[in-house]
C-alpha positions as a Markdown table, in Angstrom:
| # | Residue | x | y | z |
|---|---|---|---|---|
| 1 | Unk | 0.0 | 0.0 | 0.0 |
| 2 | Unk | 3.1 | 2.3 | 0.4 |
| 3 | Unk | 3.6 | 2.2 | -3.1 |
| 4 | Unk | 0.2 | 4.0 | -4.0 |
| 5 | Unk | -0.9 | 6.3 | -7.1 |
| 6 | Unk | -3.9 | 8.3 | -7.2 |
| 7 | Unk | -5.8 | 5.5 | -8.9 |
| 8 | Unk | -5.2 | 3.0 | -6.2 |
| 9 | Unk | -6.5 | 5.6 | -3.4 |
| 10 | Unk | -9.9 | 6.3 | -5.3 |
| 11 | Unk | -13.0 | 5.2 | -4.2 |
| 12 | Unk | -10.7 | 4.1 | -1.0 |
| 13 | Unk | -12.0 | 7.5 | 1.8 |
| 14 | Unk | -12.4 | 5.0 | 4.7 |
| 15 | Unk | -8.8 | 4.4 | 4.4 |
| 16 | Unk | -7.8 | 7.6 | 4.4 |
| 17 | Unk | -10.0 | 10.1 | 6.6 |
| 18 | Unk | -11.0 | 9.7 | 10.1 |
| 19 | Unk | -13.6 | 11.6 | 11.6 |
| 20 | Unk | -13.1 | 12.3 | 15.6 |
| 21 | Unk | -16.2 | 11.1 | 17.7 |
| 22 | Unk | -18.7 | 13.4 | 19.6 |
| 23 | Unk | -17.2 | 12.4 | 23.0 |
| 24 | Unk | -14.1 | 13.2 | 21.5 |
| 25 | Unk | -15.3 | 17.1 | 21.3 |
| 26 | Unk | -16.5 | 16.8 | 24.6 |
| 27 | Unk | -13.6 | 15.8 | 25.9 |
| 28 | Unk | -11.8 | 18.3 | 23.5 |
| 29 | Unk | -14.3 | 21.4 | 25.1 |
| 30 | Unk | -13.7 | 20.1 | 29.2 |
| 31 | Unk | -9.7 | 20.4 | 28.6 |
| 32 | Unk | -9.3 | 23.6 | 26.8 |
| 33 | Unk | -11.3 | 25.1 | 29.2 |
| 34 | Unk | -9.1 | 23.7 | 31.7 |
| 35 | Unk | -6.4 | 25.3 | 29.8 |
| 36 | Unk | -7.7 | 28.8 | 29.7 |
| 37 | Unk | -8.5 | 28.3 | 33.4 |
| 38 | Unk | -5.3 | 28.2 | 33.9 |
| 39 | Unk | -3.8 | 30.6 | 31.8 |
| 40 | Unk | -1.4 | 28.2 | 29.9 |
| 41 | Unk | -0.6 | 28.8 | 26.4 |
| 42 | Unk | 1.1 | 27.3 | 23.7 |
| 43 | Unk | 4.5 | 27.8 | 25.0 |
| 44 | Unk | 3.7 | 26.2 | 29.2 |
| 45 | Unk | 0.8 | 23.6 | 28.1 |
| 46 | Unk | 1.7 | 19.9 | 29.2 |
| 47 | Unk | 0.6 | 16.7 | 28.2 |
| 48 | Unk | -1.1 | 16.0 | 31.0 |
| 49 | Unk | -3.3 | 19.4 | 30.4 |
| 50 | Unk | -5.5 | 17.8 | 27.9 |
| 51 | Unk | -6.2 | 14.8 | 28.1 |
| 52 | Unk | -8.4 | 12.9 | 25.1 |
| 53 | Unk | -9.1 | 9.2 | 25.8 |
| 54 | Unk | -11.3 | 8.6 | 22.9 |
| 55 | Unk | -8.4 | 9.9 | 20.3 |
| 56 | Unk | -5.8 | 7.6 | 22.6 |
| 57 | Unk | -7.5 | 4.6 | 21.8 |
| 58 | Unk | -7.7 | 5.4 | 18.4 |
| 59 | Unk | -3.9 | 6.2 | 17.9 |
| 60 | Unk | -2.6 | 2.8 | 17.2 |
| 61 | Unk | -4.8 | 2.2 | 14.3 |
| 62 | Unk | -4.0 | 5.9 | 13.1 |
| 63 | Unk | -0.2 | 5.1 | 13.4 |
| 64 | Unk | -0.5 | 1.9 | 11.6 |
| 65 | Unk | -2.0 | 3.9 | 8.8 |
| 66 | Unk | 1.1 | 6.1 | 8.8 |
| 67 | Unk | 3.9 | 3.7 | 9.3 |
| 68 | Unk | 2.1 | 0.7 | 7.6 |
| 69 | Unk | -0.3 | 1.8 | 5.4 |
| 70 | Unk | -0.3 | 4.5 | 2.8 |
| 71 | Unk | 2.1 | 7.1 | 4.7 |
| 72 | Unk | -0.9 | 9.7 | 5.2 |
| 73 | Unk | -4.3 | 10.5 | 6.8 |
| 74 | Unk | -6.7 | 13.6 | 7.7 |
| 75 | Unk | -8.1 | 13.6 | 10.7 |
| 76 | Unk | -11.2 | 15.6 | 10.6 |
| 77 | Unk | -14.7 | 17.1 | 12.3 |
| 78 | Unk | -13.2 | 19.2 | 15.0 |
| 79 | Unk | -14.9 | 22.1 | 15.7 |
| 80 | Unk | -12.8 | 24.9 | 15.5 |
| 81 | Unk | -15.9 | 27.5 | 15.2 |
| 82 | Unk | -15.1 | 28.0 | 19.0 |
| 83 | Unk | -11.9 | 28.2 | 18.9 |
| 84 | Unk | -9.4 | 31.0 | 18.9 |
| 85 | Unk | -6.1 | 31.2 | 16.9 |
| 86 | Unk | -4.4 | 30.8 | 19.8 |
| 87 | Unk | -6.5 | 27.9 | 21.5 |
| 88 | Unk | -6.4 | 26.3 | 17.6 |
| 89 | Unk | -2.5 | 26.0 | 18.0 |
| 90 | Unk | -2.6 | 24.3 | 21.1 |
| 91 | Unk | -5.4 | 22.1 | 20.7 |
| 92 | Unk | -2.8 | 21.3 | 17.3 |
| 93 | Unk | -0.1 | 20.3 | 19.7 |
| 94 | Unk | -2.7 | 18.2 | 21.5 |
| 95 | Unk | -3.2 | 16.0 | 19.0 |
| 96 | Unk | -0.1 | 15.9 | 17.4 |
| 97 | Unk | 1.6 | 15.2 | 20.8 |
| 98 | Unk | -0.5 | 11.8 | 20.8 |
| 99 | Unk | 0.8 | 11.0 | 17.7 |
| 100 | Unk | 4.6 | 11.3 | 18.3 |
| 101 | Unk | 6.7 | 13.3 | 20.7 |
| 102 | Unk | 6.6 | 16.8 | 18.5 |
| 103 | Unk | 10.1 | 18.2 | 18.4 |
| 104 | Unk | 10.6 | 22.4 | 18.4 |
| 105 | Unk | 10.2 | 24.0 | 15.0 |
| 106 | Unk | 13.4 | 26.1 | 14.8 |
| 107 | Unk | 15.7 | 27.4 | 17.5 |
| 108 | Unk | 13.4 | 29.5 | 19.1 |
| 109 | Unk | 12.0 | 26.4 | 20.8 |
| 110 | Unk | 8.6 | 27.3 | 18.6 |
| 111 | Unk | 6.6 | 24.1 | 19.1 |
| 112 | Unk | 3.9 | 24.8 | 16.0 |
| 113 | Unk | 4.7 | 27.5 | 12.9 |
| 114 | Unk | 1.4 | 29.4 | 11.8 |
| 115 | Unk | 1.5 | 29.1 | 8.2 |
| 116 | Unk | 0.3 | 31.3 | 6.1 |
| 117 | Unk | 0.9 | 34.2 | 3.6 |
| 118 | Unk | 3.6 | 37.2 | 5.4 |
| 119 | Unk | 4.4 | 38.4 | 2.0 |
| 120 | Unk | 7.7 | 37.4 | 1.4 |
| 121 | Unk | 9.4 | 38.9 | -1.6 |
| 122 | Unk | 10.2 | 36.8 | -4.7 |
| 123 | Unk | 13.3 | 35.1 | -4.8 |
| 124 | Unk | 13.8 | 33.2 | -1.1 |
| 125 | Unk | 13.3 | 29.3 | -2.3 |
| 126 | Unk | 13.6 | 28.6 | 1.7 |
| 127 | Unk | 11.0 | 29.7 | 3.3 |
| 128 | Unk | 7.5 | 29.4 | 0.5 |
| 129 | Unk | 6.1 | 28.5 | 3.5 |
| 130 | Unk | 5.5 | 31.8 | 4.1 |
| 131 | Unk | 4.3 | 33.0 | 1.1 |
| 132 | Unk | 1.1 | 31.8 | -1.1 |
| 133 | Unk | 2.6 | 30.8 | -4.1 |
| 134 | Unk | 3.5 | 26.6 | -5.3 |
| 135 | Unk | 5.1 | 24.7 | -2.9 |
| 136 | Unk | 7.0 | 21.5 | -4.8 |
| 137 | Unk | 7.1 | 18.3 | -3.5 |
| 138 | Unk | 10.1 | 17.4 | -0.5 |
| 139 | Unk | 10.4 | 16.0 | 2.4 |
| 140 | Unk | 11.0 | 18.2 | 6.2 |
| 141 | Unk | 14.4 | 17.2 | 6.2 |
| 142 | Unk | 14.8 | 18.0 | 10.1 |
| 143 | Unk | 18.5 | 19.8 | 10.3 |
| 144 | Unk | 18.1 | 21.0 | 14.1 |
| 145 | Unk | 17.4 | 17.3 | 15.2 |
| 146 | Unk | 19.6 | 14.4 | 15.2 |
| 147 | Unk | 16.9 | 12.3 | 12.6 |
| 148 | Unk | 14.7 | 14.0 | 10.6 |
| 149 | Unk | 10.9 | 13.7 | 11.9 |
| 150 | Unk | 8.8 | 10.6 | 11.6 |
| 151 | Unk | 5.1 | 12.5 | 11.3 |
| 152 | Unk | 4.3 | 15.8 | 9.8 |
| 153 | Unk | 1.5 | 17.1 | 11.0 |
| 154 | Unk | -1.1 | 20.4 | 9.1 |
| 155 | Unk | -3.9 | 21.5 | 10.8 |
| 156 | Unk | -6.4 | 23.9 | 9.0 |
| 157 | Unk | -8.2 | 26.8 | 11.1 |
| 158 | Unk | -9.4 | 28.3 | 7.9 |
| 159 | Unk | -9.7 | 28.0 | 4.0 |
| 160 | Unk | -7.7 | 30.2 | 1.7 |
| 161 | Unk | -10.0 | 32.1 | -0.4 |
| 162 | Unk | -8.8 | 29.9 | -3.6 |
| 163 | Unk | -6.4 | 27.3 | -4.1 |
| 164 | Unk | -4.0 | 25.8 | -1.1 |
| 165 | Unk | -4.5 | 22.2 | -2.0 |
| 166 | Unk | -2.4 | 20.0 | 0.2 |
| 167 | Unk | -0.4 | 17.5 | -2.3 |
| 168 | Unk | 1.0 | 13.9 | -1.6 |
| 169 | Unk | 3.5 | 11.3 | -3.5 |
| 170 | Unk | 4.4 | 8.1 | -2.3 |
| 171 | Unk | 8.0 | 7.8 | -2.4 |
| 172 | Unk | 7.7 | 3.8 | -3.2 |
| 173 | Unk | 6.2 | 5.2 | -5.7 |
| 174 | Unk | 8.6 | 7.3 | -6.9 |
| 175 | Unk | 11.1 | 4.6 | -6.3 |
| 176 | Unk | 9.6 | 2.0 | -8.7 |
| 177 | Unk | 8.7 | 4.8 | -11.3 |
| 178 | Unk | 12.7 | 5.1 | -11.2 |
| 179 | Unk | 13.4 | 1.7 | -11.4 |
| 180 | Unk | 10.8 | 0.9 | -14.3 |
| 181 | Unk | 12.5 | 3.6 | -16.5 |
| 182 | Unk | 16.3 | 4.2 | -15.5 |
| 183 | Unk | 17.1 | 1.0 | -13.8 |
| 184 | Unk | 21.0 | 1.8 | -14.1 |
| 185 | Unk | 20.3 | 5.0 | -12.5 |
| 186 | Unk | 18.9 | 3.9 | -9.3 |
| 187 | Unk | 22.1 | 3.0 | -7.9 |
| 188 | Unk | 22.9 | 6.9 | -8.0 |
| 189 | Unk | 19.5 | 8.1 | -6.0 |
| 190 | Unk | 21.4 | 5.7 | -3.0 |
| 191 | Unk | 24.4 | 8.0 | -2.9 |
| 192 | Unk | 25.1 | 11.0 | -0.5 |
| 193 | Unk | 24.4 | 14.6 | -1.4 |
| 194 | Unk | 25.0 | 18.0 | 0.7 |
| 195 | Unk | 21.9 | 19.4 | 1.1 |
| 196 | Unk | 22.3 | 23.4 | 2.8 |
| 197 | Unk | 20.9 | 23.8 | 6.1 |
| 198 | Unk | 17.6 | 25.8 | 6.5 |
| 199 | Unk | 18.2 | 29.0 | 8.2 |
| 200 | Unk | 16.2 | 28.6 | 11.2 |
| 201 | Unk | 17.5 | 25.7 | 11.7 |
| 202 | Unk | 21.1 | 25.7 | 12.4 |
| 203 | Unk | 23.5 | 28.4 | 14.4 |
| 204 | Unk | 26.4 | 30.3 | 12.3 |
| 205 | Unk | 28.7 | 27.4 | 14.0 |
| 206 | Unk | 26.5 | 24.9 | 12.0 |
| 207 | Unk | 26.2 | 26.4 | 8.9 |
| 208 | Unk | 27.7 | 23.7 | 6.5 |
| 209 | Unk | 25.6 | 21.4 | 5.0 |
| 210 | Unk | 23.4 | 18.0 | 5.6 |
| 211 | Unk | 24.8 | 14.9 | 4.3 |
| 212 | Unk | 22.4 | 12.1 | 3.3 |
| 213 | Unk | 21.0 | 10.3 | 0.3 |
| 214 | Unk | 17.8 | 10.6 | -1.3 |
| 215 | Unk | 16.9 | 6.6 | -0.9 |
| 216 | Unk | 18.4 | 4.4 | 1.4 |
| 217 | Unk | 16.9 | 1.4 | 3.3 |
| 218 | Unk | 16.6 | 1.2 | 7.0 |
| 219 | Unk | 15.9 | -2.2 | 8.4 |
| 220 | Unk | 13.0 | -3.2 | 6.1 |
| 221 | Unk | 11.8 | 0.0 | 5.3 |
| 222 | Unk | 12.6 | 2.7 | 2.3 |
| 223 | Unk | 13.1 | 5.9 | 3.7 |
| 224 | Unk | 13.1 | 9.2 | 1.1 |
| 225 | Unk | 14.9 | 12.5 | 2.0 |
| 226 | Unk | 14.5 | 15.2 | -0.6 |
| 227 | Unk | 14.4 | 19.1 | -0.9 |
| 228 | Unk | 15.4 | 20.1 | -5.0 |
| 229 | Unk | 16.4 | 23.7 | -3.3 |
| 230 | Unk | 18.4 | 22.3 | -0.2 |
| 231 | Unk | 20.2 | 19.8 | -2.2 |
| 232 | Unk | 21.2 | 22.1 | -5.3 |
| 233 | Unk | 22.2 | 24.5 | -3.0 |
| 234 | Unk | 24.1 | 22.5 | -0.9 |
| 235 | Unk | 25.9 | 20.5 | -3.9 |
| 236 | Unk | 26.8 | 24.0 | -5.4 |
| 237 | Unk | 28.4 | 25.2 | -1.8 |
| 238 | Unk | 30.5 | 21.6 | -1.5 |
| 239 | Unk | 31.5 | 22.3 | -5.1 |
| 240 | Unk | 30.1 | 19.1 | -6.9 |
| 241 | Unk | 26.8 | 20.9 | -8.6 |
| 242 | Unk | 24.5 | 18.5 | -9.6 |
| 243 | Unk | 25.1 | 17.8 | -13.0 |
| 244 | Unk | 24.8 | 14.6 | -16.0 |
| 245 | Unk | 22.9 | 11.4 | -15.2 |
| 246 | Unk | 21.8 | 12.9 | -11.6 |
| 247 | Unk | 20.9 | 16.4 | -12.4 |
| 248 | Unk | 19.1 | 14.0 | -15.4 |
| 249 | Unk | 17.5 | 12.4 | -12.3 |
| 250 | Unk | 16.2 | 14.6 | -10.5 |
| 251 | Unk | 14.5 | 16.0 | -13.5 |
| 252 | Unk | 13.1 | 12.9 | -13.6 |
| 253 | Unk | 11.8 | 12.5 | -10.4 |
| 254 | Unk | 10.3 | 16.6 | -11.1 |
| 255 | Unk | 8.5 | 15.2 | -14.0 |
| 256 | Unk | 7.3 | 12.0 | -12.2 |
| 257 | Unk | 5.7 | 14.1 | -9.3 |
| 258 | Unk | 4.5 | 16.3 | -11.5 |
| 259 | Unk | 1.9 | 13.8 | -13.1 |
| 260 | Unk | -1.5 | 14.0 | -11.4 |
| 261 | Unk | -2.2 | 9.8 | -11.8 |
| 262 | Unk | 1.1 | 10.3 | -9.0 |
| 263 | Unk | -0.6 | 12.6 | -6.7 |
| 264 | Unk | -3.2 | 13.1 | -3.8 |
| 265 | Unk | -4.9 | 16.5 | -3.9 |
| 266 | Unk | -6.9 | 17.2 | -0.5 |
| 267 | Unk | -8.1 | 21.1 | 0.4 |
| 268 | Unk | -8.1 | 20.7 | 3.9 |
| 269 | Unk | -11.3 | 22.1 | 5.6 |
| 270 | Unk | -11.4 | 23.9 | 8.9 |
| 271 | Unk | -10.7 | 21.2 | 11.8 |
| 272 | Unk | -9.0 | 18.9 | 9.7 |
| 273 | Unk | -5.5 | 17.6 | 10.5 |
| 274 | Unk | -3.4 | 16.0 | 7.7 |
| 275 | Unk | -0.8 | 13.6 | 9.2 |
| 276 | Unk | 1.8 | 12.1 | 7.0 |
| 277 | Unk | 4.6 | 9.9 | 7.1 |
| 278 | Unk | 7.8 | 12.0 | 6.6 |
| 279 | Unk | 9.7 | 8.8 | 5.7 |
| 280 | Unk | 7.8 | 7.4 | 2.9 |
| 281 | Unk | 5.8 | 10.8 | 1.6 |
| 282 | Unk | 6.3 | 13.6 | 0.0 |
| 283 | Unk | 4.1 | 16.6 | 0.5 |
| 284 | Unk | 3.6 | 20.0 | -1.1 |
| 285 | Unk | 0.7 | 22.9 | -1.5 |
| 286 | Unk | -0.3 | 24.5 | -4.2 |
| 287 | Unk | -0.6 | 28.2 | -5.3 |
| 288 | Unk | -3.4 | 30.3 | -3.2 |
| 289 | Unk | -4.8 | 33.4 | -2.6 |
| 290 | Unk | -6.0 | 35.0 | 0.7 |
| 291 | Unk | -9.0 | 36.4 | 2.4 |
């Protein structure tokens, strides 16, 4: 199932949606009101602050999904109409913290990024995050931690006005479309590459690059790292520049994800939560536009 294409997911929602249970918002309402009793926020909540039984139990079967199954699935059906921006980042946290153990977003110790359009100018390929226009395909390649993280986890508050479709390739996928077509290739895909270091992610000490290939095989498991903009930019500073059968490549792989019968296309709706496998997805958003 790893090894999906958007014609082996249709007409398959019960494998990938979950909706949360009425007791589940109950239980959802009693602690965040516990929370603002108390005056935490995002920064000095706990675990044991919120406490959601019903999603516990079903975390197993949700992490099966992830590690097991297709590498993704949206939670969804919280009610975030009574919600604040602030309670919605927490009650994010929440969740996510049942998941996994969530690790800090960059060296400010930030626990969840707010994503959504600051108007960054044109030209910075790093941070898109922060702007509205297409995100490609990669994986969150996790240079402040010592392993890049299992689970990614998006929680929608609100809609943009048009567009912001949340995008997902297997990288099995990927992996067998590279070893249908360039067989004597694949061997290359298995090598190491620099990659450069996001920003916020690394002191001026630790400023060189991230060394890893883009496939490699842990235990029995394939496990896909891949950033075009790190990677090229990280070649170009060790002073190999990607060039010939693996600049070839990773035009390839481009073209690959670039082929809708390859890709999931969800527009998350208020209260949903997409979780994805880090290891064996790749996600991206498209193009949007504001309220």
């Amino acid at each position: 199932p790893r090894g999906w294409t958007a014609a082996t997911l249709a007409g398959r929602p019960a494998e990938l949606f979950h909706d949360v249970s009425p007791r589940l918002q109950d239980e959802l309402a009693t602690a965040m009101a516990r929370v603002r009793d108390n005056g935490l926020g995002l920064q000095t909540v706990q675990p044991e602050d919120i406490r959601l039984p019903s999603f516990a139990r079903d975390v197993p079967a949700l992490r099966a999904r992830l590690d097991h199954g297709h590498g993704f699935v949206v939670v969804r059906g919280i009610d975030v109409a009574h919600y604040s921006g602030v309670d919605c980042a927490v009650i994010h946290w929440a969740f996510s913290n049942y998941m996994g153990r969530v690790v800090r977003q960059n060296l400010s110790g930030l626990r969840v990024e707010t994503l959504k359009d600051r108007r960054k100018p044109d030209g910075d390929p790093y941070r898109l995050s922060e702007t509205n226009r297409f995100f490609g395909f990669h994986s969150d390649n996790g240079g402040l931690e010592p392993r890049t993280p299992d689970y990614i986890g998006l929680f929608c508050r609100e809609r943009a006005m048009r567009g912001g479709e949340s995008i997902l390739v297997s990288s099995y996928a990927l992996h067998n479309a590279v070893l249908e077509a360039r067989p004597a290739d694949l061997p290359l895909l298995y090598e190491t590459y620099d990659a450069a270091k996001p920003g916020l992610q690394h002191d001026a000490a630790g400023a060189g690059t991230l060394r890893y290939p883009v496939f490699e095989r842990r235990g029995g498991d394939l496990v896909m790292r891949y950033n075009r903009v790190f990677i090229e930019a990280g070649m170009a500073r060790a002073g190999r520049p990607l060039a010939g059968a693996r600049l070839a490549l990773f035009d390839f792989l481009d073209a690959r994800m670039a082929d809708a019968a390859m890709v999931f296309r969800h527009t998350l709706q208020p209260g949903e939560i997409l979780f994805s496998n880090n290891l064996t997805t790749l996600h991206g958003r498209t193009a949007y536009e504001d309220w």
